[in-house]
N, C-alpha and C positions, 0 to 999 in steps of 0.2 A: 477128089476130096480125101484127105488123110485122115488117118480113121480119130485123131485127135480130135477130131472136129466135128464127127459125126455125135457123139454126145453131146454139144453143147448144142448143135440145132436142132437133135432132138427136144432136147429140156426147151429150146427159146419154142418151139413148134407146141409142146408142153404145155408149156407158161401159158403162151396168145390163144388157146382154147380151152383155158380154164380161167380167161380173163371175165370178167364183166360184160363186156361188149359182145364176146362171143354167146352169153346165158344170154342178151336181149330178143326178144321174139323181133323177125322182120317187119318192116312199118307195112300196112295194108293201103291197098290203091283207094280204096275209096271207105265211107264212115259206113255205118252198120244202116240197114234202113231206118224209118222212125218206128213206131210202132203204131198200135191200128187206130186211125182217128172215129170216133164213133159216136152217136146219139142218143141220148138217154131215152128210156122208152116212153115216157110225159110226151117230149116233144118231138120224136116220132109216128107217136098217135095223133097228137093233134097235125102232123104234117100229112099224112092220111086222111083227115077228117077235111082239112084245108081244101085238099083237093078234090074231097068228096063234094063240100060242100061247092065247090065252085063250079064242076059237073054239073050241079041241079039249079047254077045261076042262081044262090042264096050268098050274094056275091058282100051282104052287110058280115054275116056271121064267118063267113069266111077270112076276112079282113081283120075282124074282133079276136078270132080264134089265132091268128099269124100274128097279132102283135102279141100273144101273152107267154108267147115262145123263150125259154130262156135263153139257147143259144144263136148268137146273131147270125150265124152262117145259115139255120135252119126255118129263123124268121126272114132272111133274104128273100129265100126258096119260098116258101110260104105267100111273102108277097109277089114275088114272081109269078106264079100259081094265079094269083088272082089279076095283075095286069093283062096277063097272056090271057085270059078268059075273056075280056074285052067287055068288060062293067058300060052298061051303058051310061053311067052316074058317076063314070072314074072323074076324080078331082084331077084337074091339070098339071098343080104344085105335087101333087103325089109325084105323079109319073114321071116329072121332070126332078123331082128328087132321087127317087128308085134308080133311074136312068143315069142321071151325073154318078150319082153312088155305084152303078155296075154296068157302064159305056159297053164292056165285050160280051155282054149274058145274050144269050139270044133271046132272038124274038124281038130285041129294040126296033128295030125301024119300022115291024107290027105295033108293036108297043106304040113308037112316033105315031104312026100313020093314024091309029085308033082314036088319037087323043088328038 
């Protein structure tokens, strides 16, 4: 290379990293995690209570107590709680609703077979 020439690939070498594209931060492989999903302490006392209450097969008040749940994912759980406990007075249409509504939750085919 003639030394002519050595300045101006300098400056072009110059130029392409002080370009814009060179300031870009590199793209990252994956998205940041989400952040923490969590339960207001209301409705994880009563999801506590729920389960307390289904322990000593007070299987009305447990029921009462799971529907006044505000988050649905917690009242899920909640009625879960009390199907799995195996109400001798469980309603049919319940547990076939609870059931279409969460097919892979365990305990279903307990859940079937009880009902």
């Amino acid at each position: 290379m003639s030394g002519a020439f050595r300045p101006l690939v300098a400056a072009v070498a110059l130029s392409a990293a002080a370009s814009p594209l060179a300031a870009m931060d590199a793209p990252t492989l994956k998205p940041p995690p989400p952040g923490p999903a969590f339960l207001a302490q209301p409705d994880l006392d009563r999801l506590k209570k729920v389960k307390e209450l289904v322990s000593k097969r007070q299987y009305t008040a447990a029921r009462a107590l799971a529907a006044e749940m505000t988050v649905e994912t917690a009242r899920s759980l909640g009625e879960w709680y009390y199907f799995d406990a195996e109400d001798p007075l469980v309603a049919i249409a319940d547990a076939d609703r609870f059931l279409d509504a969460h097919p892979e939750w365990p305990s279903a085919l307990k859940i079937q077979t009880h009902v």
